[in-house]
PyMOL Python script that loads the backbone (N, CA, C, O; Angstrom):
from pymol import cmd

cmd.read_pdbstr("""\
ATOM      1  N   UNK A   1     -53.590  47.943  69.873  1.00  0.00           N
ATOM      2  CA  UNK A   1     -55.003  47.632  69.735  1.00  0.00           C
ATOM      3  C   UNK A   1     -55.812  48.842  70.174  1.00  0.00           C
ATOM      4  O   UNK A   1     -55.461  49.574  71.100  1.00  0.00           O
ATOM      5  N   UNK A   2     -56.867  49.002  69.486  1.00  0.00           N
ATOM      6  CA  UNK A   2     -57.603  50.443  69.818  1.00  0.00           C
ATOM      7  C   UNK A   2     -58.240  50.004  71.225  1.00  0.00           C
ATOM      8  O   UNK A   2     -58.892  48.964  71.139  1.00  0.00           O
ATOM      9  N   UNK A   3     -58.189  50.556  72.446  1.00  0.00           N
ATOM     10  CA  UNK A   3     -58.208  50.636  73.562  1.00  0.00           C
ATOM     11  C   UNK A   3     -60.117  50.388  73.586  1.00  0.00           C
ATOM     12  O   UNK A   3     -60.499  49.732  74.554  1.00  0.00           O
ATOM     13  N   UNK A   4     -60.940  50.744  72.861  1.00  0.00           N
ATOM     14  CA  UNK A   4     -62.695  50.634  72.561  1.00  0.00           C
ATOM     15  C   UNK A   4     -62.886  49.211  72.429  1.00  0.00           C
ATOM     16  O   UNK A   4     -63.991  48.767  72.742  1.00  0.00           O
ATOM     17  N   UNK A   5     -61.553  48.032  71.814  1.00  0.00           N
ATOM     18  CA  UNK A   5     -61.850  46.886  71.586  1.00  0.00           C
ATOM     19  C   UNK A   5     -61.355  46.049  72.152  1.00  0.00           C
ATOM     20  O   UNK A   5     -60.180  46.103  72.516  1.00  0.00           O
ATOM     21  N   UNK A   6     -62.250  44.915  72.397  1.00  0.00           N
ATOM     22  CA  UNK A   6     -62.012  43.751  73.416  1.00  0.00           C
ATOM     23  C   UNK A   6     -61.611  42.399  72.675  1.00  0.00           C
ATOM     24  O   UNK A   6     -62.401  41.856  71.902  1.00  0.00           O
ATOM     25  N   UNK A   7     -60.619  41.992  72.887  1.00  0.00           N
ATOM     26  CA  UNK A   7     -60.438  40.536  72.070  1.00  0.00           C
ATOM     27  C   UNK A   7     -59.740  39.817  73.012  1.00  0.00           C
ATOM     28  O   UNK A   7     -58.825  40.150  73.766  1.00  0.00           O
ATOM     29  N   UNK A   8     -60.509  38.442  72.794  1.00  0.00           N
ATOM     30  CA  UNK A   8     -59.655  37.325  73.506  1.00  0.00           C
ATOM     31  C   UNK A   8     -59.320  36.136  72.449  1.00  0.00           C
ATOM     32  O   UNK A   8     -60.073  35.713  71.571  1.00  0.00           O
ATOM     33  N   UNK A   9     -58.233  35.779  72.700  1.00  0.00           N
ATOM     34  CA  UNK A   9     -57.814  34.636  71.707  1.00  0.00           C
ATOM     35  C   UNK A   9     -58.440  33.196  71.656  1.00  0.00           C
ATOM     36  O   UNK A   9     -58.710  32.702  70.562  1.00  0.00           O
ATOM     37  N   UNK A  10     -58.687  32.479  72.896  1.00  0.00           N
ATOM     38  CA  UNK A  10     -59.368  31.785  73.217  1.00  0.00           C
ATOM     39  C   UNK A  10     -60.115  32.020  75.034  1.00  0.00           C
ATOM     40  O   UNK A  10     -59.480  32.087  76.087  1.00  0.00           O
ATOM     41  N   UNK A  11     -62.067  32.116  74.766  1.00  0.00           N
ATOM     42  CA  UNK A  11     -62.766  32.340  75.712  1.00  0.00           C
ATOM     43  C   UNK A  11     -62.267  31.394  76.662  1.00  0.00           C
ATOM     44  O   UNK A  11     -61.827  31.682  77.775  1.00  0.00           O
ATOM     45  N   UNK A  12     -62.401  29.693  75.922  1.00  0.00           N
ATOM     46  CA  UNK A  12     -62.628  28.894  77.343  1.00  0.00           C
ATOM     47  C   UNK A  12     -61.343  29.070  78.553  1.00  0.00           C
ATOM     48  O   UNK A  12     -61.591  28.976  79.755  1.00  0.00           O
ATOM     49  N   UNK A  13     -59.958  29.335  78.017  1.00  0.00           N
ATOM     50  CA  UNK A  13     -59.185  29.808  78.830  1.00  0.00           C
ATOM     51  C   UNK A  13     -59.192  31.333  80.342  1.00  0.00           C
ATOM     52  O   UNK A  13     -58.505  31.664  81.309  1.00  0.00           O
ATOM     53  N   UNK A  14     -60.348  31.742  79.677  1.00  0.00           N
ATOM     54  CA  UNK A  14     -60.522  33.033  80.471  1.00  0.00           C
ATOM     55  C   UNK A  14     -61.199  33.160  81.642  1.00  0.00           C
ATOM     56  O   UNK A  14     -61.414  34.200  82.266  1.00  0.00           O
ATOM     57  N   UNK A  15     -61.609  31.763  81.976  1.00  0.00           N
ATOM     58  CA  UNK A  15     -62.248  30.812  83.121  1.00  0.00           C
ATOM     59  C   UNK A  15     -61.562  29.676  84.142  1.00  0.00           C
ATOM     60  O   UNK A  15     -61.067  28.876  83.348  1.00  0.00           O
ATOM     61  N   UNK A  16     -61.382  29.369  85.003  1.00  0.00           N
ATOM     62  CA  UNK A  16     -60.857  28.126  85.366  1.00  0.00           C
ATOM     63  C   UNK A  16     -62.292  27.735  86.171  1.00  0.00           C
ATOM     64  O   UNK A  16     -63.039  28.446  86.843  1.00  0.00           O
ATOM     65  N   UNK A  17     -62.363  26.189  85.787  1.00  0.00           N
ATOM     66  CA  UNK A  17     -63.635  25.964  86.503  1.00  0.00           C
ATOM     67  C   UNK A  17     -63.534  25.068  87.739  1.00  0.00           C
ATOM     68  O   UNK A  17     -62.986  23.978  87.903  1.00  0.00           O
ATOM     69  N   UNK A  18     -64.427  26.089  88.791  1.00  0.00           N
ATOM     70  CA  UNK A  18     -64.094  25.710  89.968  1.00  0.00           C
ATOM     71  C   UNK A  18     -64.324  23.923  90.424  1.00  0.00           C
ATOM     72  O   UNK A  18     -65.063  23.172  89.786  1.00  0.00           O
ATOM     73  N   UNK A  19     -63.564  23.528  91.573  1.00  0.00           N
ATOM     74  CA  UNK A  19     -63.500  22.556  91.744  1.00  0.00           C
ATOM     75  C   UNK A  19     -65.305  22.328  92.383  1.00  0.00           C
ATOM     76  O   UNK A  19     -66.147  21.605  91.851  1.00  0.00           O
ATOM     77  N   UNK A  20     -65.432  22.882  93.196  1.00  0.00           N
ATOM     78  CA  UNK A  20     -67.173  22.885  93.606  1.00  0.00           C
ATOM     79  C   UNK A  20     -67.857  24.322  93.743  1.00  0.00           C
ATOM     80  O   UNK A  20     -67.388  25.145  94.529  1.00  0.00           O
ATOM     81  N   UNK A  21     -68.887  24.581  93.024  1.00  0.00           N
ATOM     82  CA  UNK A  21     -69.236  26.109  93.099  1.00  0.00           C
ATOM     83  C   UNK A  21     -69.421  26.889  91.863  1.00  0.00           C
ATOM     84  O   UNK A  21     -69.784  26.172  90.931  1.00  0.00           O
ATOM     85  N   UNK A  22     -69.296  28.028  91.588  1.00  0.00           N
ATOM     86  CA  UNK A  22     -69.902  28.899  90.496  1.00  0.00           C
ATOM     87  C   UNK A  22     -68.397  29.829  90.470  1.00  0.00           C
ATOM     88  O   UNK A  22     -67.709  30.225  91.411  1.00  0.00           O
ATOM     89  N   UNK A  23     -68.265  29.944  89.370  1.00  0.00           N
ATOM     90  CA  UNK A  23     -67.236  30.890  89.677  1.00  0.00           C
ATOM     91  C   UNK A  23     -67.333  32.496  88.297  1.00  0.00           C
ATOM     92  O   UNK A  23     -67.716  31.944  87.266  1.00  0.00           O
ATOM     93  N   UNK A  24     -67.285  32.889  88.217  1.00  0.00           N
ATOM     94  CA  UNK A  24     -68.163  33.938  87.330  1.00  0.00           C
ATOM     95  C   UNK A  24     -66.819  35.411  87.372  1.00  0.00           C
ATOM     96  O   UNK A  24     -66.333  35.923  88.380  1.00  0.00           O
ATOM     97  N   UNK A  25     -66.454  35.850  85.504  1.00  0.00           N
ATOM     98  CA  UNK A  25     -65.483  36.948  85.694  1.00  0.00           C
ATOM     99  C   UNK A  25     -65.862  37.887  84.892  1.00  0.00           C
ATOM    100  O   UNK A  25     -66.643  37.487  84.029  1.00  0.00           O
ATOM    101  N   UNK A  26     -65.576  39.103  84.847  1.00  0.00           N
ATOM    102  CA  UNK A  26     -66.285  40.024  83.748  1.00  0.00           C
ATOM    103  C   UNK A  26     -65.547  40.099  82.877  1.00  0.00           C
ATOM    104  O   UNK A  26     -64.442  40.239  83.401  1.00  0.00           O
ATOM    105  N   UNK A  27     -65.447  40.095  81.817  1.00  0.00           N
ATOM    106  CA  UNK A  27     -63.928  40.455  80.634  1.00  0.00           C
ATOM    107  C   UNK A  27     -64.117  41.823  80.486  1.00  0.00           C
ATOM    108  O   UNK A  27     -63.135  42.543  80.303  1.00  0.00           O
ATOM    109  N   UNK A  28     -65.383  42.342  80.544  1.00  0.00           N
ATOM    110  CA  UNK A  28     -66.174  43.716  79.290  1.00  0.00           C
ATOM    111  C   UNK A  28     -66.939  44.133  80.438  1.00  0.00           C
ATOM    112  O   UNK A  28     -67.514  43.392  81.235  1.00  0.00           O
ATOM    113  N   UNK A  29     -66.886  45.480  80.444  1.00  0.00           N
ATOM    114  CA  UNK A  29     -67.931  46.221  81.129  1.00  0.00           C
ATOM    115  C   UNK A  29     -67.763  48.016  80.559  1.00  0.00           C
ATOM    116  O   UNK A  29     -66.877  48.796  80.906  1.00  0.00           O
ATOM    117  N   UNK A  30     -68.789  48.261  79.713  1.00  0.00           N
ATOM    118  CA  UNK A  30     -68.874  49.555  79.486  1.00  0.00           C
ATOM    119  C   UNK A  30     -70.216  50.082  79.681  1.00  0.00           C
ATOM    120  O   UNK A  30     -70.895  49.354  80.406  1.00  0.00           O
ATOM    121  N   UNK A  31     -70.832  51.169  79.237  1.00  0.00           N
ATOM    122  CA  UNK A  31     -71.932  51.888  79.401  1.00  0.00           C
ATOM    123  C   UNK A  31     -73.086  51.826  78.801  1.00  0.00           C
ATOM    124  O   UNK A  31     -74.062  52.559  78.959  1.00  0.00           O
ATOM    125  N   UNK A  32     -72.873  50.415  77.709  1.00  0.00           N
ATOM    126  CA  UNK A  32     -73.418  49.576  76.366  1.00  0.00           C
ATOM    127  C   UNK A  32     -73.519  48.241  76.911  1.00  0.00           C
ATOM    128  O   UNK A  32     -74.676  47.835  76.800  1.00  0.00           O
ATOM    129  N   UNK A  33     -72.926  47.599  77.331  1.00  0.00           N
ATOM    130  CA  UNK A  33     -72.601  45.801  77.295  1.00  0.00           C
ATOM    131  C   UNK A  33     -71.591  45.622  78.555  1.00  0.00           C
ATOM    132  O   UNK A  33     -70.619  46.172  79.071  1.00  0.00           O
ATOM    133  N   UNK A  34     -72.422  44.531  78.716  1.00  0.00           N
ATOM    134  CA  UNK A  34     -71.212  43.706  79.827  1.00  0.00           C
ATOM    135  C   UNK A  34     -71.418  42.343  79.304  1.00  0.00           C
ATOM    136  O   UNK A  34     -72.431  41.865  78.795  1.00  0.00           O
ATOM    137  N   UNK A  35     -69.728  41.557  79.627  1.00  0.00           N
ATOM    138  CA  UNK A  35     -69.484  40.532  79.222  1.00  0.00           C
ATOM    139  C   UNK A  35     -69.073  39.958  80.238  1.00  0.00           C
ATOM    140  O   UNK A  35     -68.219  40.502  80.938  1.00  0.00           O
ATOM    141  N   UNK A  36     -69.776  38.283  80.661  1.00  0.00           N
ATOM    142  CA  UNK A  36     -68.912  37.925  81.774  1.00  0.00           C
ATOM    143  C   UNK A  36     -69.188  36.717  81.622  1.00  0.00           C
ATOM    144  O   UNK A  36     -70.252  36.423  81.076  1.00  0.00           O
ATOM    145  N   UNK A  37     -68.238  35.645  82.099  1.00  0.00           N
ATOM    146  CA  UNK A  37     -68.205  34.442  81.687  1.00  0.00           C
ATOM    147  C   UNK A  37     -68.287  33.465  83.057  1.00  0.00           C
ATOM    148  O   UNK A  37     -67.408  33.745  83.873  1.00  0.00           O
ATOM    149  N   UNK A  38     -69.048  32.536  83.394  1.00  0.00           N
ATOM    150  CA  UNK A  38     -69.310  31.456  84.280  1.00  0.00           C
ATOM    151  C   UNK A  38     -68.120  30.056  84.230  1.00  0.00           C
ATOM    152  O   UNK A  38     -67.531  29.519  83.291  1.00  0.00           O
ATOM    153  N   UNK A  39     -68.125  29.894  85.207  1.00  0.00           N
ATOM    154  CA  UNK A  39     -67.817  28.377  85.120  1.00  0.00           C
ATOM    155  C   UNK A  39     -68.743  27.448  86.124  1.00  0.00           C
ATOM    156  O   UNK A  39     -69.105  27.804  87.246  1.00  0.00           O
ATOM    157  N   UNK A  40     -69.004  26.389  85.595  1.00  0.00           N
ATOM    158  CA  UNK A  40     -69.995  26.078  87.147  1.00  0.00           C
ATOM    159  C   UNK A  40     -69.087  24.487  87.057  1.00  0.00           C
ATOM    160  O   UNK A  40     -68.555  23.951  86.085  1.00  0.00           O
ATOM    161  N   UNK A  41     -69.175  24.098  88.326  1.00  0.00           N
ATOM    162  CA  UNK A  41     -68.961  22.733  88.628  1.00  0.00           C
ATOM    163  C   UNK A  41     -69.756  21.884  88.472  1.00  0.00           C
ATOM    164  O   UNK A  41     -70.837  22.419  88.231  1.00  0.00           O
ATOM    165  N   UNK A  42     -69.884  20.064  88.477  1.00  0.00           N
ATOM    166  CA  UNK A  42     -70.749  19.519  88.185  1.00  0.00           C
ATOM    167  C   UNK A  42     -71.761  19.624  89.209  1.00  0.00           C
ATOM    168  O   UNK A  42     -71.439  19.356  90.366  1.00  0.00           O
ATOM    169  N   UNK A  43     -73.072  20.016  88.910  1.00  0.00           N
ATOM    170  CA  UNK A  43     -74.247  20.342  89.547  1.00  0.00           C
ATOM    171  C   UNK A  43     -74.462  21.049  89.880  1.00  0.00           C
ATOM    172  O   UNK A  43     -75.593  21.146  90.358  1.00  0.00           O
ATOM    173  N   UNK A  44     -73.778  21.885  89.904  1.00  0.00           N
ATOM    174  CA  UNK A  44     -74.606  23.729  90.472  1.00  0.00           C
ATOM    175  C   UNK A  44     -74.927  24.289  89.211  1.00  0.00           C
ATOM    176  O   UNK A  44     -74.533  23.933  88.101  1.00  0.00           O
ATOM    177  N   UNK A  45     -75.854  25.409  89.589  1.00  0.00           N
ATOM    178  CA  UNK A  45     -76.939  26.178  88.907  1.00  0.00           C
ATOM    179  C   UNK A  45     -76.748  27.332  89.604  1.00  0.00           C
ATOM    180  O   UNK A  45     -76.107  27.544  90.633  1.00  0.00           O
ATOM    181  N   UNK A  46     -77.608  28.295  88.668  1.00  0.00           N
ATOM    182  CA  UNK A  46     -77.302  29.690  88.536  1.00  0.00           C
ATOM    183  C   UNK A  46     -78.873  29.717  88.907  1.00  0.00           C
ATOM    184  O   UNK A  46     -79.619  29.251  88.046  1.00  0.00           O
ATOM    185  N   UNK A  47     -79.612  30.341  90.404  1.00  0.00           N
ATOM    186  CA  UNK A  47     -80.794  30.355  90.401  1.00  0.00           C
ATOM    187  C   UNK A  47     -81.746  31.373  89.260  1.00  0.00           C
ATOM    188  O   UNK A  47     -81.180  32.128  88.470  1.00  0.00           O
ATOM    189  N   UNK A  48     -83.529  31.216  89.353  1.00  0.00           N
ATOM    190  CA  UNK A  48     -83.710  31.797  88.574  1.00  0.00           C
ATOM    191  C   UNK A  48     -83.781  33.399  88.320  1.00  0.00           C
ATOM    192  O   UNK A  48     -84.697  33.727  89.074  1.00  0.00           O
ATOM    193  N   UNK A  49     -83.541  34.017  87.984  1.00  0.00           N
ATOM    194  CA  UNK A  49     -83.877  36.129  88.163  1.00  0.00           C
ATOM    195  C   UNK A  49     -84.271  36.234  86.734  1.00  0.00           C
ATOM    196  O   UNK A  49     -84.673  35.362  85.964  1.00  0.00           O
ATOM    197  N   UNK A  50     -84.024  37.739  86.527  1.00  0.00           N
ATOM    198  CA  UNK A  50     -84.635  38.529  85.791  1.00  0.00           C
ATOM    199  C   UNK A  50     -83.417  39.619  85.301  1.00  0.00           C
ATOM    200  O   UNK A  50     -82.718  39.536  86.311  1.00  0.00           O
ATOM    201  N   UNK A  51     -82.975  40.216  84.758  1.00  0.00           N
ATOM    202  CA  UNK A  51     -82.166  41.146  84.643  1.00  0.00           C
ATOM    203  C   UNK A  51     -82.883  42.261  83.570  1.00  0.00           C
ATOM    204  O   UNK A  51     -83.565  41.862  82.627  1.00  0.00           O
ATOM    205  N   UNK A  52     -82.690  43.425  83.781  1.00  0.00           N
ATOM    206  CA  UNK A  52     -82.744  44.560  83.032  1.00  0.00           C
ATOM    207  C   UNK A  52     -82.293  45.005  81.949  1.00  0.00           C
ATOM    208  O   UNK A  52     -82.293  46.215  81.723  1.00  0.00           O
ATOM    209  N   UNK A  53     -81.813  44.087  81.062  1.00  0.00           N
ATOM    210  CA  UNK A  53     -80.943  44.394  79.860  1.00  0.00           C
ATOM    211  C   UNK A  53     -81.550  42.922  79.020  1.00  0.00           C
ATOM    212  O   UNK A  53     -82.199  42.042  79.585  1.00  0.00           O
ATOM    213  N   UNK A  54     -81.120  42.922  77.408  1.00  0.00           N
ATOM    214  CA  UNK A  54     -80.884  41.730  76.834  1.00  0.00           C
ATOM    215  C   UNK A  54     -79.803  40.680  77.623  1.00  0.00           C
ATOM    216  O   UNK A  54     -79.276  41.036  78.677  1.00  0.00           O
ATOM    217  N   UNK A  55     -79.573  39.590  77.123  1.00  0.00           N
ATOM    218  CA  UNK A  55     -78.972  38.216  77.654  1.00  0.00           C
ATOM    219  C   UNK A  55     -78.882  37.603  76.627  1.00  0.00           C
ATOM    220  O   UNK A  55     -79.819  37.128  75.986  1.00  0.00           O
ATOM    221  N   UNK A  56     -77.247  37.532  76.262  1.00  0.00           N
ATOM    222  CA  UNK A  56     -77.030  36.746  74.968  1.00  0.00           C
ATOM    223  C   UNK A  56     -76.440  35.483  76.121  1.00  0.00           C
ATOM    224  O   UNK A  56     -76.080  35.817  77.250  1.00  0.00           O
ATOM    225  N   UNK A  57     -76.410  34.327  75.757  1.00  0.00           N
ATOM    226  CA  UNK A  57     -75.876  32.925  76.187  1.00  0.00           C
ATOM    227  C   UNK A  57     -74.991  32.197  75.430  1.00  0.00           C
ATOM    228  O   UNK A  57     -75.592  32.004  74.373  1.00  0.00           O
ATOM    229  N   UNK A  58     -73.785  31.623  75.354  1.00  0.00           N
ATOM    230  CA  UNK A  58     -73.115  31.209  74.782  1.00  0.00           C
ATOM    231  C   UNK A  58     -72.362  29.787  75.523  1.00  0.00           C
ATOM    232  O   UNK A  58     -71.507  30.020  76.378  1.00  0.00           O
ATOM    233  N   UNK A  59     -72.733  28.109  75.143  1.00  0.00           N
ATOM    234  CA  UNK A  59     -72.252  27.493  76.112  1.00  0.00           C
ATOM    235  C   UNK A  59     -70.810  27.101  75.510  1.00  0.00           C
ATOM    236  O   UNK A  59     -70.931  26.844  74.312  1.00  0.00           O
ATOM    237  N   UNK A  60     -69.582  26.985  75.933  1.00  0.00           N
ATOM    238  CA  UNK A  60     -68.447  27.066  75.915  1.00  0.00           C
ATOM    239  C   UNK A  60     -68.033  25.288  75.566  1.00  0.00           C
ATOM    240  O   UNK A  60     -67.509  24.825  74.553  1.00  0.00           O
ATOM    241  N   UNK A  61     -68.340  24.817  76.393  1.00  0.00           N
ATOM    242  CA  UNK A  61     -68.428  23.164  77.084  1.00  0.00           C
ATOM    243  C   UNK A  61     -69.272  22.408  78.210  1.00  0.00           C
ATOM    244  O   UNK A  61     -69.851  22.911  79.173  1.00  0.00           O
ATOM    245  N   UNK A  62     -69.227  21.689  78.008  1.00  0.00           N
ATOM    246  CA  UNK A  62     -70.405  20.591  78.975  1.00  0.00           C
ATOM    247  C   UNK A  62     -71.867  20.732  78.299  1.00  0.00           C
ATOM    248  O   UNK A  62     -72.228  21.105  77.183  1.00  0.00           O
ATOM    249  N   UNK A  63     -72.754  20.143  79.775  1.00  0.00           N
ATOM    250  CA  UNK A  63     -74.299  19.933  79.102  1.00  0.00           C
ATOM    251  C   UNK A  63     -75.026  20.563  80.352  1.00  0.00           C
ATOM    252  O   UNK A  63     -74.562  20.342  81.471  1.00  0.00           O
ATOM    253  N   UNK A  64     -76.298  21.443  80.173  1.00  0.00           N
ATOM    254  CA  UNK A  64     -77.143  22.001  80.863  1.00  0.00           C
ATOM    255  C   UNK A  64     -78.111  22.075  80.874  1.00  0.00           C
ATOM    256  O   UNK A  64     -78.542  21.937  79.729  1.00  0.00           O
ATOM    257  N   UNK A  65     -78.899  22.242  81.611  1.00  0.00           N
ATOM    258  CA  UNK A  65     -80.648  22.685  81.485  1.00  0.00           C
ATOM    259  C   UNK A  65     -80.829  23.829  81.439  1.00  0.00           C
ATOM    260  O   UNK A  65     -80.560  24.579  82.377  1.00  0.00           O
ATOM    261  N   UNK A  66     -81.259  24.154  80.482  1.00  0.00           N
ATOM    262  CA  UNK A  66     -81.726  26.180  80.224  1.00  0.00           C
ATOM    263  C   UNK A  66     -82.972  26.523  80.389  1.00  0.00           C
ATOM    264  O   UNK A  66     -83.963  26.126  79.777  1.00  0.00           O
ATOM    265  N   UNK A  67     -82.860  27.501  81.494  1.00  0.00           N
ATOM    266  CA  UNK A  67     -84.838  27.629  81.598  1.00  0.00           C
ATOM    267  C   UNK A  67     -84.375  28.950  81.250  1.00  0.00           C
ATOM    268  O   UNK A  67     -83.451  29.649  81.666  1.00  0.00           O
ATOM    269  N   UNK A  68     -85.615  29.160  80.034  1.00  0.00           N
ATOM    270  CA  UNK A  68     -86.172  30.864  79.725  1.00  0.00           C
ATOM    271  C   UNK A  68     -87.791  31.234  79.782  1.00  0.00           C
ATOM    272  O   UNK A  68     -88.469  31.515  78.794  1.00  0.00           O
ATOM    273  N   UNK A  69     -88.111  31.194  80.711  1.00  0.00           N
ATOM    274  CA  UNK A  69     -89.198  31.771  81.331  1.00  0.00           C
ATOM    275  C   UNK A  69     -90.037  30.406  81.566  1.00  0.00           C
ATOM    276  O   UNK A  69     -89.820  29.793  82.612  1.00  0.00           O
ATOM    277  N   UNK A  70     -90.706  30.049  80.915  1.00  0.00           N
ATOM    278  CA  UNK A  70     -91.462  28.484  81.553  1.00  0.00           C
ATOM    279  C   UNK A  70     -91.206  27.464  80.401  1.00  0.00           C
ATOM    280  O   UNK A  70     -92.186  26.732  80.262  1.00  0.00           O
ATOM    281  N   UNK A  71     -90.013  27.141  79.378  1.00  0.00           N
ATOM    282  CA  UNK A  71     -89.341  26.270  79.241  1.00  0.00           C
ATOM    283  C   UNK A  71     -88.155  25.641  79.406  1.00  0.00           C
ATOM    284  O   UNK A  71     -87.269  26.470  79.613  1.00  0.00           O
ATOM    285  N   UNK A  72     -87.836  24.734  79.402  1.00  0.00           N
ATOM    286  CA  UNK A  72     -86.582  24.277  80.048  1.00  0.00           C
ATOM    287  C   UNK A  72     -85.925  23.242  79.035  1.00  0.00           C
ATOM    288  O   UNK A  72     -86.443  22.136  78.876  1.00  0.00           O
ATOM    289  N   UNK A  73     -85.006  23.545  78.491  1.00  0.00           N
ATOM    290  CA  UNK A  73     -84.046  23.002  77.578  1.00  0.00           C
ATOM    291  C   UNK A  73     -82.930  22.459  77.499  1.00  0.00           C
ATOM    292  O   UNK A  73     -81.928  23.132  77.744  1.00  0.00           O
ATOM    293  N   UNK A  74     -82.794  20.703  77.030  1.00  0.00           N
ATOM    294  CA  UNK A  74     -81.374  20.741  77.576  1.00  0.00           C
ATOM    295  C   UNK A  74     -80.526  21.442  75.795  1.00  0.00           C
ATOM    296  O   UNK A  74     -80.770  21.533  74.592  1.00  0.00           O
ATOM    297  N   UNK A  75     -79.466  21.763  76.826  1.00  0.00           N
ATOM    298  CA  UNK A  75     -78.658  22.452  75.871  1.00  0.00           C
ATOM    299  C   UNK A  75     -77.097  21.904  76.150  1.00  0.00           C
ATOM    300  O   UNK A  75     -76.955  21.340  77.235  1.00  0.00           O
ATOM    301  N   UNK A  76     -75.748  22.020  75.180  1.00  0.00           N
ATOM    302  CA  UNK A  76     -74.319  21.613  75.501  1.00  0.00           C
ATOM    303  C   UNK A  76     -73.697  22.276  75.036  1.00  0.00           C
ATOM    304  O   UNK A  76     -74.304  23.276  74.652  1.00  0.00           O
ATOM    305  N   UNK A  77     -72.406  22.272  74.771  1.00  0.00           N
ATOM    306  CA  UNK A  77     -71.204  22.834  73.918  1.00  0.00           C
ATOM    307  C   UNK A  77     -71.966  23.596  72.856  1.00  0.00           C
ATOM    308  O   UNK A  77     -72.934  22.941  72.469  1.00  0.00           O
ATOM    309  N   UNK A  78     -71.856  24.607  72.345  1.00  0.00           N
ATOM    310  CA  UNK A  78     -71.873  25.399  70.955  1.00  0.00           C
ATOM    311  C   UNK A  78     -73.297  25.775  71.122  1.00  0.00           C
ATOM    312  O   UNK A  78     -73.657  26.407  70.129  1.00  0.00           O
ATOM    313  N   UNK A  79     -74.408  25.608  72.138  1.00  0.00           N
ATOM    314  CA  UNK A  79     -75.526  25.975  71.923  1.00  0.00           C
ATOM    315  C   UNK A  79     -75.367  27.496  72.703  1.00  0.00           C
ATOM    316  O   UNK A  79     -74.587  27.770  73.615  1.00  0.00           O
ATOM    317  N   UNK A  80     -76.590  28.592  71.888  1.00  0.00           N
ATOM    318  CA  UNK A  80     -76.927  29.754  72.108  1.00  0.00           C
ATOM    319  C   UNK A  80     -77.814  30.088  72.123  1.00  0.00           C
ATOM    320  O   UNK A  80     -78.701  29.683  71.373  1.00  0.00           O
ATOM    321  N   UNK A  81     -78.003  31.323  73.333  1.00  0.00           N
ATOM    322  CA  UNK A  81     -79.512  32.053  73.467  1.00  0.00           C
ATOM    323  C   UNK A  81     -79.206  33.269  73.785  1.00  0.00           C
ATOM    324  O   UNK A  81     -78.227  33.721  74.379  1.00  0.00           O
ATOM    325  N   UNK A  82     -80.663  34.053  73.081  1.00  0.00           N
ATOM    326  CA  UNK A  82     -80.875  35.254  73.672  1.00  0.00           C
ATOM    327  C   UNK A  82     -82.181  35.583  73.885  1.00  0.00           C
ATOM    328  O   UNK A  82     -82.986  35.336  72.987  1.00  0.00           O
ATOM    329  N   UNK A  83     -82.594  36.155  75.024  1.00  0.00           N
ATOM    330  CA  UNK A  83     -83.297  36.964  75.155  1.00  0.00           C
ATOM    331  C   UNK A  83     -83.584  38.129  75.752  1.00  0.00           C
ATOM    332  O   UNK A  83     -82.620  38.750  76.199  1.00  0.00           O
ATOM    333  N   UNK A  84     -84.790  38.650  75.894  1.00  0.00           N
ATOM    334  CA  UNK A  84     -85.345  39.974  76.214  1.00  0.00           C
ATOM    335  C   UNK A  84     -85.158  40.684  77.472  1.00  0.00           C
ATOM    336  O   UNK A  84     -85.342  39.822  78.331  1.00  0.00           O
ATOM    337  N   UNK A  85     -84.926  41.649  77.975  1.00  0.00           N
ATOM    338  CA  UNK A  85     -84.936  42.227  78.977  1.00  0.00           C
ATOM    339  C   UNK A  85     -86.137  41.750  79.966  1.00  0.00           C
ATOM    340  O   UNK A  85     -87.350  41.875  79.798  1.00  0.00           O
ATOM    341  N   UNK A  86     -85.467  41.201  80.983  1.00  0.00           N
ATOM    342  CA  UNK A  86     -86.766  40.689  82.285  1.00  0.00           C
ATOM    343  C   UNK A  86     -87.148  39.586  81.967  1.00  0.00           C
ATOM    344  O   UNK A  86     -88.283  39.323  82.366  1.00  0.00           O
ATOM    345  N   UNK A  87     -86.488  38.582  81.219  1.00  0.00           N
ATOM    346  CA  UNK A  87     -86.872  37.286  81.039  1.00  0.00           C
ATOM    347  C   UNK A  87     -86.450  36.744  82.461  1.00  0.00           C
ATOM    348  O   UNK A  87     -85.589  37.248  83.182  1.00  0.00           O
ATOM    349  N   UNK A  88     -87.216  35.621  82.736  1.00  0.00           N
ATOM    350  CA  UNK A  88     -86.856  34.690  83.853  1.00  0.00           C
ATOM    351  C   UNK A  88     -86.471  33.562  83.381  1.00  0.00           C
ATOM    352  O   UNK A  88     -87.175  32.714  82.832  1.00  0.00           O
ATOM    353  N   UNK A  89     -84.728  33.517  83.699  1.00  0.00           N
ATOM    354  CA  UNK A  89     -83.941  32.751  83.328  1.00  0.00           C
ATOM    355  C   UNK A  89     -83.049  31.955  84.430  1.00  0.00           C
ATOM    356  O   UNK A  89     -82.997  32.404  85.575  1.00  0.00           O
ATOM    357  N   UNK A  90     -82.485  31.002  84.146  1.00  0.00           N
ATOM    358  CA  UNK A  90     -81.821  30.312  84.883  1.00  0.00           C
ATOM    359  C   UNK A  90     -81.100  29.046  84.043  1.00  0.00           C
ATOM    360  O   UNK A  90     -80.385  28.239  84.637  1.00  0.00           O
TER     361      UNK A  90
END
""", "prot")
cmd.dss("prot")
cmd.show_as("cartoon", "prot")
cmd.util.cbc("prot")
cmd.orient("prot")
């Protein structure tokens, strides 16, 4: 495999989700993109920030509330987002 490319066969495996808590791994990190994947337990949340780059979202499984800046969405399995650099997300 050309060593520039990242493939996983199946994502949701590349996670184990913690029994209570957040548990969070990077697959990808270059000088372009970072890739990193969450698991959260039932009821924890990822507080709200801001980050310096785009934010693509991809939900894997389960159901969540998505806040991107002052709306809040529920979202589940197969739903996606992106946005802008310095959005306030959570």
């Amino acid at each position: 495999m050309n060593p520039a490319c990242f493939v996983t066969t199946d994502l949701i495996k590349e996670i184990d989700i913690p029994q209570r808590g957040i548990l969070s791994r990077t697959l990808y990190d270059d000088s372009t993109v970072r890739v990193v994947v969450f698991g959260f337990s039932a009821g924890h949340e990822l507080s709200a920030h801001t980050v310096p780059m785009p934010v693509a979202i991809y939900f894997l499984q389960g159901e969540a509330d998505l806040t991107l800046g002052a709306d809040t969405l529920a979202v589940k399995a197969g739903a996606f987002a992106h946005m802008p650099p310095y959005l306030n997300h959570a």
